[in-house]
KEKE-3310 file (N, C-alpha, C; in steps of 0.2 Angstrom, whole numbers, plus 5000, padded with zeros to 4 digits):
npx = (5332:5328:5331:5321:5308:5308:5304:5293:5285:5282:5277:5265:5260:5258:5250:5240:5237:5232:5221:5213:5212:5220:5229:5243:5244:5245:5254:5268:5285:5294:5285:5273:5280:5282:5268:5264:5273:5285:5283:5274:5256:5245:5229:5214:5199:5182:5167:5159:5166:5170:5168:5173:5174:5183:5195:5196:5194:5207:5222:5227:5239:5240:5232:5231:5225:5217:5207:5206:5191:5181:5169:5161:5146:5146:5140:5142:5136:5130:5124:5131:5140:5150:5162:5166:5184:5191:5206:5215:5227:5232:5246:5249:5265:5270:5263:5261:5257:5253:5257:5262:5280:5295:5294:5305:5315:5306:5301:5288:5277:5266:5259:5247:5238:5224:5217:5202:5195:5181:5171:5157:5160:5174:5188:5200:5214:5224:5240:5248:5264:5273:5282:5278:5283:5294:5286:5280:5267:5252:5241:5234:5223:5217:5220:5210:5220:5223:5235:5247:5262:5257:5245:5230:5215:5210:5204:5192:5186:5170:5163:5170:5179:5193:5197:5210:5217:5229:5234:5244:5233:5221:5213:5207:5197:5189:5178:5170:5154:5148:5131:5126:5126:5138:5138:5137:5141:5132:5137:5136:5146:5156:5156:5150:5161:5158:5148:5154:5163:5174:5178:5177:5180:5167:5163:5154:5153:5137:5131:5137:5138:5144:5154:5165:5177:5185:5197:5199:5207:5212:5204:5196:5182:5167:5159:5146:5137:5137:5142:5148:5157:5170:5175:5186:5195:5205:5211:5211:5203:5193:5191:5196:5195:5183:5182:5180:5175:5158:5151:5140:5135:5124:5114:5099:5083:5073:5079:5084:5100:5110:5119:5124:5133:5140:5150:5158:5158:5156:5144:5140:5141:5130:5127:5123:5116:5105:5100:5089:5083:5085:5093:5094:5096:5099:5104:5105:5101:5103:5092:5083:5085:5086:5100:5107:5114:5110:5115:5130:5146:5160:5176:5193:5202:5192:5177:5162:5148:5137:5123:5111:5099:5089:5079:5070:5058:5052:5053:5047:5056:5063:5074:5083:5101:5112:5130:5139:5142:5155:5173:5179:5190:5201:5216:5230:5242:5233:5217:5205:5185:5181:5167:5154:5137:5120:5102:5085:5070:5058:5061:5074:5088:5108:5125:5139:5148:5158:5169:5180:5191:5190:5199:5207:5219)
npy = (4583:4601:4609:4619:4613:4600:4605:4611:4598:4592:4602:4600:4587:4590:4598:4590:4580:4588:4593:4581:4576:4569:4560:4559:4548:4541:4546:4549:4548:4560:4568:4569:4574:4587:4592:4593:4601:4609:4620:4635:4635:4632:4642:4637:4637:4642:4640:4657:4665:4678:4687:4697:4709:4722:4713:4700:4692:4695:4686:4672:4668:4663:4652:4636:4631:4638:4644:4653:4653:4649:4643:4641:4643:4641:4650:4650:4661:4653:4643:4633:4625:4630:4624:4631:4630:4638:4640:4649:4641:4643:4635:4634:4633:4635:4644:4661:4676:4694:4706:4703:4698:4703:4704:4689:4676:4661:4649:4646:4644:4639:4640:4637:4632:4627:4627:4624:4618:4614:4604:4595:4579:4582:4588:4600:4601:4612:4616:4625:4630:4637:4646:4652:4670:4674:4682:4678:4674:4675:4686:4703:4715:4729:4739:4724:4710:4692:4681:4670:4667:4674:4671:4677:4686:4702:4714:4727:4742:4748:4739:4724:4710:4704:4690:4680:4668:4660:4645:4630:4625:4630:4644:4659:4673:4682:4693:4697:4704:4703:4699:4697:4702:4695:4678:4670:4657:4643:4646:4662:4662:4652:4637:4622:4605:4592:4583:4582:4593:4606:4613:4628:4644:4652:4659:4666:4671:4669:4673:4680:4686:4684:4688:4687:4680:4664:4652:4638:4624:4634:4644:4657:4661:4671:4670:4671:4668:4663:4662:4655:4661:4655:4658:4650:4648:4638:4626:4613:4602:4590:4577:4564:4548:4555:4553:4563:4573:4578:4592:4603:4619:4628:4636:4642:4641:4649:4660:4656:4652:4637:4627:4614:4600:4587:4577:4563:4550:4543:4544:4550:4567:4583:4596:4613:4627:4639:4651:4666:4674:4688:4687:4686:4671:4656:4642:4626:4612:4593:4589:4595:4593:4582:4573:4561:4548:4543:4537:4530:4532:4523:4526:4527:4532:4532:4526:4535:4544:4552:4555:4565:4566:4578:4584:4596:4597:4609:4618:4616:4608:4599:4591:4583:4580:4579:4575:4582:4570:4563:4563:4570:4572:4582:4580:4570:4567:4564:4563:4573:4576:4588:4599:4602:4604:4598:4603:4596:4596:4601:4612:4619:4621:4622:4620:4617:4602:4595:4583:4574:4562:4551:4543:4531:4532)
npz = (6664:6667:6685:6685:6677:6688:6699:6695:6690:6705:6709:6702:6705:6719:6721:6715:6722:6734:6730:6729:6742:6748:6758:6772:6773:6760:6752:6744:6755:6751:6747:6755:6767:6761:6761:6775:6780:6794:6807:6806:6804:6790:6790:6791:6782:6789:6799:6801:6797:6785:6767:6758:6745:6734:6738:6741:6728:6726:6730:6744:6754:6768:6764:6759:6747:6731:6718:6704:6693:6676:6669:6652:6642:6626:6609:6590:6575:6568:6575:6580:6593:6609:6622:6634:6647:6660:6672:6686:6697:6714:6723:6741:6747:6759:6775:6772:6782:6785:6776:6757:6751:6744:6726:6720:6720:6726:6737:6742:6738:6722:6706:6693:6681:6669:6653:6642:6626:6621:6610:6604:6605:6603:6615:6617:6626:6637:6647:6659:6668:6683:6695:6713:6716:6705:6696:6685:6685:6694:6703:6705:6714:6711:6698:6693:6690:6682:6681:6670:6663:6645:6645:6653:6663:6665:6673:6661:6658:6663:6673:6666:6659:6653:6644:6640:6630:6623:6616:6610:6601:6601:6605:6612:6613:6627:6629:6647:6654:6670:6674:6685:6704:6715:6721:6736:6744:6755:6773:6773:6762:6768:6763:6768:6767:6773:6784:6796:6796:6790:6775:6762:6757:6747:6736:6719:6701:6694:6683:6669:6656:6639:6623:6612:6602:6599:6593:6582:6574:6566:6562:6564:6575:6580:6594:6606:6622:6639:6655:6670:6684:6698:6713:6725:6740:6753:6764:6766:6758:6754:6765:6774:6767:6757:6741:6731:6721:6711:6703:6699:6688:6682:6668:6669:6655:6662:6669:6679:6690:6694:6708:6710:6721:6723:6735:6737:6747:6762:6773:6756:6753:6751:6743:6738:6729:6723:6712:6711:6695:6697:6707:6719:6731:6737:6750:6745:6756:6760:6761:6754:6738:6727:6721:6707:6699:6680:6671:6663:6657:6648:6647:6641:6653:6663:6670:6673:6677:6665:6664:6674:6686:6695:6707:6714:6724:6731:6723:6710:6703:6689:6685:6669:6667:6656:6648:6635:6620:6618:6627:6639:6647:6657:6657:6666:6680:6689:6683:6679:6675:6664:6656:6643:6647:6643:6648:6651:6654:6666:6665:6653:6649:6651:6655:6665:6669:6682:6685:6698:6705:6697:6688:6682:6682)
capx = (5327:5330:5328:5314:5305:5308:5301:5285:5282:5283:5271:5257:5258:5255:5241:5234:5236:5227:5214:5208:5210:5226:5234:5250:5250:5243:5259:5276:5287:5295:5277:5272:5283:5282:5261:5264:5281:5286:5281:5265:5251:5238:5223:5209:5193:5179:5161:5160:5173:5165:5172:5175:5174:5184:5199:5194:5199:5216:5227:5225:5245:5240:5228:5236:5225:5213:5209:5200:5190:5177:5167:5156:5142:5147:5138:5142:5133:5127:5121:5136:5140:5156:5163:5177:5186:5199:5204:5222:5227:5237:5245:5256:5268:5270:5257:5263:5255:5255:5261:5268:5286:5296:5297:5309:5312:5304:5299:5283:5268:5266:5253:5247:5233:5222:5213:5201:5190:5175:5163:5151:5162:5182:5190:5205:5215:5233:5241:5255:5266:5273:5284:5277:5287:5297:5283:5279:5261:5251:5235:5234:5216:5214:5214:5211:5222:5225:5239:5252:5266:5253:5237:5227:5209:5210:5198:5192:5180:5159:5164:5170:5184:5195:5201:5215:5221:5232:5237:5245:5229:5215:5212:5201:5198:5183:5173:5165:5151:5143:5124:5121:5131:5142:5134:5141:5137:5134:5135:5138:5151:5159:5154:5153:5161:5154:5145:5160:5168:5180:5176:5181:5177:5167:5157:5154:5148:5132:5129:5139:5138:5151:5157:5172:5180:5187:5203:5200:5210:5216:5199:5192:5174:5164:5152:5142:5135:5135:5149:5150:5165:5170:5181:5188:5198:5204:5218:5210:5199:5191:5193:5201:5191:5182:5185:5180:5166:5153:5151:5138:5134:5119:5108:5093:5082:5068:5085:5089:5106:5109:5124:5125:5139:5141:5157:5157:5162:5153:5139:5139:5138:5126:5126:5119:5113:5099:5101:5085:5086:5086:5099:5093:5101:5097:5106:5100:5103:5104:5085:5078:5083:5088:5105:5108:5115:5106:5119:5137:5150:5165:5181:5200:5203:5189:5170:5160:5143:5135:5117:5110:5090:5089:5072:5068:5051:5048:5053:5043:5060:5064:5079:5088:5107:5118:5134:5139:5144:5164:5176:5179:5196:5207:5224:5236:5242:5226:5213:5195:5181:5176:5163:5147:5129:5112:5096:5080:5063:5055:5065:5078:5095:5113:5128:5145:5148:5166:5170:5186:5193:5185:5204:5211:5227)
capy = (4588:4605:4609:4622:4603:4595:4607:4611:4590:4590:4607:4600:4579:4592:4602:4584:4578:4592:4595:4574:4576:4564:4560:4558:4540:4539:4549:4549:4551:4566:4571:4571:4580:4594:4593:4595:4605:4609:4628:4638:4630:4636:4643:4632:4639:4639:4647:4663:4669:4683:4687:4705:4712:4717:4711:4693:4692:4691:4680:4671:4665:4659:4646:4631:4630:4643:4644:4658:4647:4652:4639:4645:4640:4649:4648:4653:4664:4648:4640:4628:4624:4627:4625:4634:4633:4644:4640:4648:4640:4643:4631:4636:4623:4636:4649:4668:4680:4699:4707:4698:4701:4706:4699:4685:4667:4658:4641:4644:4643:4637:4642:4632:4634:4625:4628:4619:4623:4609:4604:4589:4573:4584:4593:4600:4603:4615:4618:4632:4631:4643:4646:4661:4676:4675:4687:4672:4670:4679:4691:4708:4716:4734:4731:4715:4705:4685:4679:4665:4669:4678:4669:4683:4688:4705:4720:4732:4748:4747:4731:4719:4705:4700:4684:4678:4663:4658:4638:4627:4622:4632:4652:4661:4681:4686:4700:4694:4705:4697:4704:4698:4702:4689:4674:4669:4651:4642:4651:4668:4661:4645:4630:4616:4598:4586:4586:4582:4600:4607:4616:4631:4649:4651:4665:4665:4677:4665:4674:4682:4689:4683:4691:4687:4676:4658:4648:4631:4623:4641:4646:4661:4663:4675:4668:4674:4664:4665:4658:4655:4660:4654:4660:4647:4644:4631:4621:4605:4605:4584:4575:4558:4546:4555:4550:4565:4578:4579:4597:4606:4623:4625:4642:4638:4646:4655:4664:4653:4649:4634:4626:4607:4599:4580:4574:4556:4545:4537:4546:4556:4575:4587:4605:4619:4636:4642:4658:4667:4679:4694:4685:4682:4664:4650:4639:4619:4607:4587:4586:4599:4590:4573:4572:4555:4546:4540:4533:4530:4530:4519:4528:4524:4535:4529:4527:4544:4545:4556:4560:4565:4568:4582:4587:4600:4598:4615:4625:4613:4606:4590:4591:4579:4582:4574:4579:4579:4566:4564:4563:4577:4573:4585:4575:4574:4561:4563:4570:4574:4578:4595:4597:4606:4599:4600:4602:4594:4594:4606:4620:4619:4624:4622:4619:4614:4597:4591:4576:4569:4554:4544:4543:4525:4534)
capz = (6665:6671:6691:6686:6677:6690:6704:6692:6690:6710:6709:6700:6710:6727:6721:6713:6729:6737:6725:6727:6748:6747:6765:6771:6773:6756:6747:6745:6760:6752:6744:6763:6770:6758:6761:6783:6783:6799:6805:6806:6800:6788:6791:6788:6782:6793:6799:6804:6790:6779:6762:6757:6740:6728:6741:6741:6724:6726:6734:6752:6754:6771:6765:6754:6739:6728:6710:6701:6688:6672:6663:6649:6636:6619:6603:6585:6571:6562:6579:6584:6602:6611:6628:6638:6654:6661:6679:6687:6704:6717:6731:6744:6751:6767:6775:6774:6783:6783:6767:6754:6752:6738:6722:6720:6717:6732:6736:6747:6732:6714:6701:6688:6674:6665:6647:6638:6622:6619:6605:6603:6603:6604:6617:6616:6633:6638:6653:6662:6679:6686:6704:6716:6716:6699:6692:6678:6687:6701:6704:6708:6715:6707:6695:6695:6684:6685:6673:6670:6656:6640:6646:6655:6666:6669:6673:6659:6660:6663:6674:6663:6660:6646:6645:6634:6631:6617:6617:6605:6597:6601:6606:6612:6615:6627:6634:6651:6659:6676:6674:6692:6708:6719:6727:6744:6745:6761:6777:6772:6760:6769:6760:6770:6763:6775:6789:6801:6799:6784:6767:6760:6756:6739:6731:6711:6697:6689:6677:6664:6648:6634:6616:6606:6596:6599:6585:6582:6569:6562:6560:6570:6575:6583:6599:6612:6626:6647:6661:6678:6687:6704:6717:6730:6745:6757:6767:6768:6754:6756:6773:6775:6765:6752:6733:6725:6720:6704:6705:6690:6686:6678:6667:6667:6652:6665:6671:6684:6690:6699:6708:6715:6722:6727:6738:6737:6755:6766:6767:6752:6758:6746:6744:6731:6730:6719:6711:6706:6688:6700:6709:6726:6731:6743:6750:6746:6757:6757:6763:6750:6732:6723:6714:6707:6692:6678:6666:6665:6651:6649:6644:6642:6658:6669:6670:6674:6675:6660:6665:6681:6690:6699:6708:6719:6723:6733:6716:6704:6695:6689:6677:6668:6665:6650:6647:6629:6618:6620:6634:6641:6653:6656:6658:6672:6684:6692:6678:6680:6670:6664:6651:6644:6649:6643:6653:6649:6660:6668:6661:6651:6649:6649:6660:6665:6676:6683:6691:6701:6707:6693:6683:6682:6684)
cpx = (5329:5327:5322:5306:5304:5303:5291:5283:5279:5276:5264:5256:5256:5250:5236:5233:5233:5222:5212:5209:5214:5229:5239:5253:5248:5250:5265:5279:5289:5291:5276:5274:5284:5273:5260:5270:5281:5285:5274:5260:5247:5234:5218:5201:5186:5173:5163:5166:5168:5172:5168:5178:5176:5192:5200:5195:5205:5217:5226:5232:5243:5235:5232:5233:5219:5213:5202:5198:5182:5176:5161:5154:5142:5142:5140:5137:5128:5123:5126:5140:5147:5156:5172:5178:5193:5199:5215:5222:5234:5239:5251:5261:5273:5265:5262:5258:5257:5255:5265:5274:5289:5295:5304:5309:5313:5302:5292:5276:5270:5261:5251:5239:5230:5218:5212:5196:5186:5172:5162:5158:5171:5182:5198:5208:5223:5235:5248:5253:5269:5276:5282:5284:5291:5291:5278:5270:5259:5244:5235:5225:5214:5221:5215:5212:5225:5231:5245:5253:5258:5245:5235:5220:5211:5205:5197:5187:5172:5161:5163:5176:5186:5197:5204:5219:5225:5236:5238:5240:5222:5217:5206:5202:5191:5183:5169:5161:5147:5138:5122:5127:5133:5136:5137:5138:5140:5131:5141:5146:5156:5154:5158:5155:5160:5152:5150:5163:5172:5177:5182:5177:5178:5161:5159:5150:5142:5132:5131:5139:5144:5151:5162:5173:5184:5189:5201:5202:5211:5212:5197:5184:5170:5159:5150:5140:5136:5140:5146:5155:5165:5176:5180:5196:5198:5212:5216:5202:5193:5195:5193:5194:5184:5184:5185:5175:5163:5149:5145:5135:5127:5113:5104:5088:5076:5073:5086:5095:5105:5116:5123:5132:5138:5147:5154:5162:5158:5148:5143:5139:5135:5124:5121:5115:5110:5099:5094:5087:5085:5092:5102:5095:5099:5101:5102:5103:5100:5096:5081:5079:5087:5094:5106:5109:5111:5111:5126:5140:5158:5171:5187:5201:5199:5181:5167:5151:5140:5128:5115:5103:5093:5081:5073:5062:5048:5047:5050:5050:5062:5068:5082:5096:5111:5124:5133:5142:5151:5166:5180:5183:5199:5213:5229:5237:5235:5222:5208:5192:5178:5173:5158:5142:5123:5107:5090:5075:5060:5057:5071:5086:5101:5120:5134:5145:5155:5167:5177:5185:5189:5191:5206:5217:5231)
cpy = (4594:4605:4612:4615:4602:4597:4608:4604:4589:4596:4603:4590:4584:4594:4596:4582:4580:4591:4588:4571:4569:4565:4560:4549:4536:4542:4548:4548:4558:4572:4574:4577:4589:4599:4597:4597:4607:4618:4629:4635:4634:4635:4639:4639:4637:4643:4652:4669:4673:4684:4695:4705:4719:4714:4704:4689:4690:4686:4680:4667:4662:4653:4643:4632:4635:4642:4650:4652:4649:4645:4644:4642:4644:4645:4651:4657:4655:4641:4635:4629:4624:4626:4628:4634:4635:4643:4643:4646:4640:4640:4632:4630:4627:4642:4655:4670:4687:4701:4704:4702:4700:4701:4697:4679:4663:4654:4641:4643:4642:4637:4637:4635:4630:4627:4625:4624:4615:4612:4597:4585:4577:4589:4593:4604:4608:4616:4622:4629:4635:4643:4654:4665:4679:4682:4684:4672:4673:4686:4698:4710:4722:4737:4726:4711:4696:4682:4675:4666:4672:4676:4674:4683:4692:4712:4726:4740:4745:4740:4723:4717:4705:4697:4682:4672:4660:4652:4635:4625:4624:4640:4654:4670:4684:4692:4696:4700:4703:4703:4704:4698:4696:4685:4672:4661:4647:4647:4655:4669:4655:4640:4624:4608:4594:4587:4585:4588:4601:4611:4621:4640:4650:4654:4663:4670:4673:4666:4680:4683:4689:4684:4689:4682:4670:4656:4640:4630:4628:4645:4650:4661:4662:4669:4671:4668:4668:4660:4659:4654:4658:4656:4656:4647:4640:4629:4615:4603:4597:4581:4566:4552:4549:4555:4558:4568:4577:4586:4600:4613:4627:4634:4640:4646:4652:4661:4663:4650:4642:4630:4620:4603:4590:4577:4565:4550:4542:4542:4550:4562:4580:4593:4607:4626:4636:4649:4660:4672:4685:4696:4687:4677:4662:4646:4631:4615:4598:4586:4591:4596:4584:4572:4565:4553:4541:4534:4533:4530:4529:4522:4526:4526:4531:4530:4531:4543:4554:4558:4559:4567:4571:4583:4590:4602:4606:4620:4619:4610:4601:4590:4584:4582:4580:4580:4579:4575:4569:4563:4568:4575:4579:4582:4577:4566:4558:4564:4569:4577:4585:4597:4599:4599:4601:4600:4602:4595:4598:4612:4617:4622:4622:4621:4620:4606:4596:4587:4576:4565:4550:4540:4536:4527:4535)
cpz = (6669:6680:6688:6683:6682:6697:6700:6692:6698:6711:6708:6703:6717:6724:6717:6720:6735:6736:6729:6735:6749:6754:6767:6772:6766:6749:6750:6750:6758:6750:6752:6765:6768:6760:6771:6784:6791:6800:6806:6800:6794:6789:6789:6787:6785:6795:6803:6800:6786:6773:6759:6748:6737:6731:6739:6732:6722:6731:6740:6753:6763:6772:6758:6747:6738:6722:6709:6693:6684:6670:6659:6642:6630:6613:6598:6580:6568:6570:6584:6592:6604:6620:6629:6645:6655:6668:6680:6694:6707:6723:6733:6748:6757:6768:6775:6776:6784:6776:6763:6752:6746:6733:6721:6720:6725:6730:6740:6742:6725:6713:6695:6686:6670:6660:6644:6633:6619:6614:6607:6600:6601:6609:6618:6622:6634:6645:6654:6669:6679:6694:6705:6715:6711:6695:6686:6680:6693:6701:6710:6708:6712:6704:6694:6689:6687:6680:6674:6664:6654:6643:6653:6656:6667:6668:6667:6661:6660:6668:6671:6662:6653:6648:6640:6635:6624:6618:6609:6599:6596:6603:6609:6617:6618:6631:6641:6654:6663:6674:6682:6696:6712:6722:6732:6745:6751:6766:6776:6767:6763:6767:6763:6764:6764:6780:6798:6801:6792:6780:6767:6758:6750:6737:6723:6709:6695:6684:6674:6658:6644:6627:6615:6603:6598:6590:6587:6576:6563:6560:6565:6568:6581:6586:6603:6614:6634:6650:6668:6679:6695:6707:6725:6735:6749:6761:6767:6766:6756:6761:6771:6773:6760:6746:6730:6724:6711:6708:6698:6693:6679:6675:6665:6663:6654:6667:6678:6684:6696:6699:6713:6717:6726:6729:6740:6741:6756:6775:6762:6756:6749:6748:6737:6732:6723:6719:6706:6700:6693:6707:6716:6725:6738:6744:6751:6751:6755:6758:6759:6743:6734:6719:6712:6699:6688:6671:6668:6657:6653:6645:6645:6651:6666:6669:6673:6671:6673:6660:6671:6680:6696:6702:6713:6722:6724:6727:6711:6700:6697:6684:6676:6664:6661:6648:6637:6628:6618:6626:6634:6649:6650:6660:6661:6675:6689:6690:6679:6672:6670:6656:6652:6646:6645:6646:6651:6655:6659:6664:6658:6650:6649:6655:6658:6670:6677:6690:6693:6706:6703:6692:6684:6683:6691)
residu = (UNK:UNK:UNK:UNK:UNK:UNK:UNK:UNK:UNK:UNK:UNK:UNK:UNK:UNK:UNK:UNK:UNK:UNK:UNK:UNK:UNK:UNK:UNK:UNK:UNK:UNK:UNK:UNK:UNK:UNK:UNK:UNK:UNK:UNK:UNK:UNK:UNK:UNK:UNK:UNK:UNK:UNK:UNK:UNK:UNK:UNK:UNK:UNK:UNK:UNK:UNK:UNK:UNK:UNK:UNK:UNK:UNK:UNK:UNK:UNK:UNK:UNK:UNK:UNK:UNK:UNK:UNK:UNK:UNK:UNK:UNK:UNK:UNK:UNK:UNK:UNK:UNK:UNK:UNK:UNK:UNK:UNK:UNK:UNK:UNK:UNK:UNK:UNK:UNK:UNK:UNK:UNK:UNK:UNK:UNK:UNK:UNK:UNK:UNK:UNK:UNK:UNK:UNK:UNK:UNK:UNK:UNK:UNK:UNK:UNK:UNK:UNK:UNK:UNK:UNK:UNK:UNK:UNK:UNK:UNK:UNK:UNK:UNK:UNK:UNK:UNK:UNK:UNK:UNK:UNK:UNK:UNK:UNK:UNK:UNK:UNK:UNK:UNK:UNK:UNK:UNK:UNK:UNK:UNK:UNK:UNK:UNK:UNK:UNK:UNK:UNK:UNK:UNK:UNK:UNK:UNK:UNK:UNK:UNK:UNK:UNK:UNK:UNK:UNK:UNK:UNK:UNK:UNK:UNK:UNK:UNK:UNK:UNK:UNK:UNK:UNK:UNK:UNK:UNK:UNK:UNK:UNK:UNK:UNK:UNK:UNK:UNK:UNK:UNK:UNK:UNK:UNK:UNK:UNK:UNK:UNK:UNK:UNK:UNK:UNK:UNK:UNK:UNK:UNK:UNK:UNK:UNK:UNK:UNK:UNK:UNK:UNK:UNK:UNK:UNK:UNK:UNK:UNK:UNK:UNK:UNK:UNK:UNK:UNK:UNK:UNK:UNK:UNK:UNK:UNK:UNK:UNK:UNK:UNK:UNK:UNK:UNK:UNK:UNK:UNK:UNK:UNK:UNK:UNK:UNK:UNK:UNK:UNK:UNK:UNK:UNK:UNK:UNK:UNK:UNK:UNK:UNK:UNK:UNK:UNK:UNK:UNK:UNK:UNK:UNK:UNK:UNK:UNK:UNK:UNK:UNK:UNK:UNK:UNK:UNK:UNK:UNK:UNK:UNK:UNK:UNK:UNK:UNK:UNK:UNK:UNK:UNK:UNK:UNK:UNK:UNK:UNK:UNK:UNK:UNK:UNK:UNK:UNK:UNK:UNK:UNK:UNK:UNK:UNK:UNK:UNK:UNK:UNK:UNK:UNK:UNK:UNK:UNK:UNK:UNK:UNK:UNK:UNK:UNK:UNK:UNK:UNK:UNK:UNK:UNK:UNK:UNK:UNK:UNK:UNK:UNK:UNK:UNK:UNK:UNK:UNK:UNK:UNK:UNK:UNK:UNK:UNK:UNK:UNK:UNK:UNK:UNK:UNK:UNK:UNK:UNK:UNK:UNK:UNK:UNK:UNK:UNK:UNK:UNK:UNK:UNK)
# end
């Protein structure tokens, strides 16, 4: 295997490692030592941080992990259902501060990429890595482009996105316009992850407007639908002793957005924000709804519960959540689930949900 292999293999074991709040007496020894390097620390995120637009966009080199991340309910001319997620991430494995410094091939951060394209009962998954500073991978703010090698998010005129992804086995070419402005979730943008201390700073678009064209099996065709995008950071993303989050994304048909999140310890910790169709937003806490599973399904990977209850009594809603039919991993040493939903009850509507720490792996 070449060195560039062998340093991408070691890239994407740290960012699994991060991502699913892995400790150091839980890894490697030389995993470890790469996760608590010796040196200036990174920045943790934490109250009292504000988040600044269209800055905050870009990159935070002295925080460890971020990812800019689209999921989206598409449909076709004749009614058929797809799903798509696009997420680029970036983890540092040291903090810089100041300006970033020339390009070149440095060892302080790694990029990596995932893309999937769903239907009812298949999805089909791809991934990119990527070392900071080589060029191959990286986001610039105005304009604002995200890009690893050919796969591309970047700003065009009337405030709107392309997104391009071209993978072995699927495609897809959209238009994004957000219809409503950023939400800030949390306080004033930190989103707490448990009631001990820690999170991350995390605004999102809700609700975007999608056009173009998605390839499955060599075939193009034209969809429309809506996405939410999210924009996170973090240094220490779950605290010693959680498993893992089931996180959903939810347009609901009155033209609400809504966002839940369940980190799963000892307690549980529950978040959300509620975005109205005019795109005022609230934050929910654990003592205003009910998130709880109602089903489970048995896959090669690892059991994943597939329908949720929701109630929020003060807004009248009482939803129930099913994913669709299939399994819907995305595949890694550590893979989690990401996948459309539907919404029954009260109102109806459509989603995304993703789970980690289910994986058997």
């Amino acid at each position: 295997m070449s060195r560039h292999g062998v340093l991408a293999r070691v890239a994407a074991t740290l960012f699994l490692l991060v991502l699913q709040g892995c400790g150091q007496e839980d890894a490697p020894g030389e995993i470890a030592s790469l996760l608590d390097a010796p040196g200036e620390p990174f920045r943790q995120a934490e109250p009292g941080m504000s988040i600044s637009l269209p800055a905050d966009m870009g990159a935070h080199p002295e925080f460890r992990l971020e990812w800019w991340y689209l999921t989206a309910n598409l449909h076709a001319g004749d009614g058929e259902s797809f799903g798509v997620q696009w997420t680029l991430f970036r983890l540092g494995l040291k903090p810089h501060q100041g300006p970033q410094p020339e390009p070149g091939w440095r060892r302080d951060e790694f990029w990596l990429a995932h893309a999937a394209l769903s239907r009812p009962d298949r999805h089909l998954f791809a991934s990119k890595q990527a070392r900071g500073g080589s060029g191959q991978a990286g986001v610039s703010i105005e304009p604002f482009r995200a890009w690893i090698d050919q796969w591309r998010m970047e700003a065009r005129a009337a405030e709107s996105y392309l997104l391009d992804v071209q993978a072995p086995t699927f495609a897809y070419r959209l238009i994004l316009s957000p219809r409503l402005p950023p939400v800030l979730h949390g306080e004033q943008g930190f989103s707490a992850k448990s009631a001990q201390g820690g999170g991350s700073m995390y605004f999102s678009y809700p609700a975007i407007d999608i056009e173009g064209e998605i390839e499955v099996d060599g075939e193009p065709v034209s969809v429309t639908g809506q996405g939410w995008f999210d924009r996170e950071w973090s240094s220490q993303y779950l605290r010693p002793g959680q498993q893992g989050w089931d996180w959903l994304a939810l347009h609901l048909d009155d033209g609400r957005h809504l966002m839940l999140f369940r980190i799963r310890g000892d307690p549980d910790y529950f978040t959300g924000t509620l975005v109205d169709a005019d795109g005022d937003s609230r934050t929910l806490d654990a003592d205003d709804f009910t998130l709880r599973p109602l089903a489970y399904r048995s896959t090669e990977q690892g059991r994943v519960p597939v329908s949720w209850e929701f109630k929020l009594p003060a807004q009248q809603l009482a939803l129930e959540i099913r994913s669709w039919p299939g399994e819907y991993w995305n595949p890694g040493r550590l893979g989690y689930w990401e996948g459309p939903v539907s919404v029954q009850g009260s109102v109806q509507g459509k989603g995304y949900l993703e789970m980690t720490g289910y994986s058997k792996r």
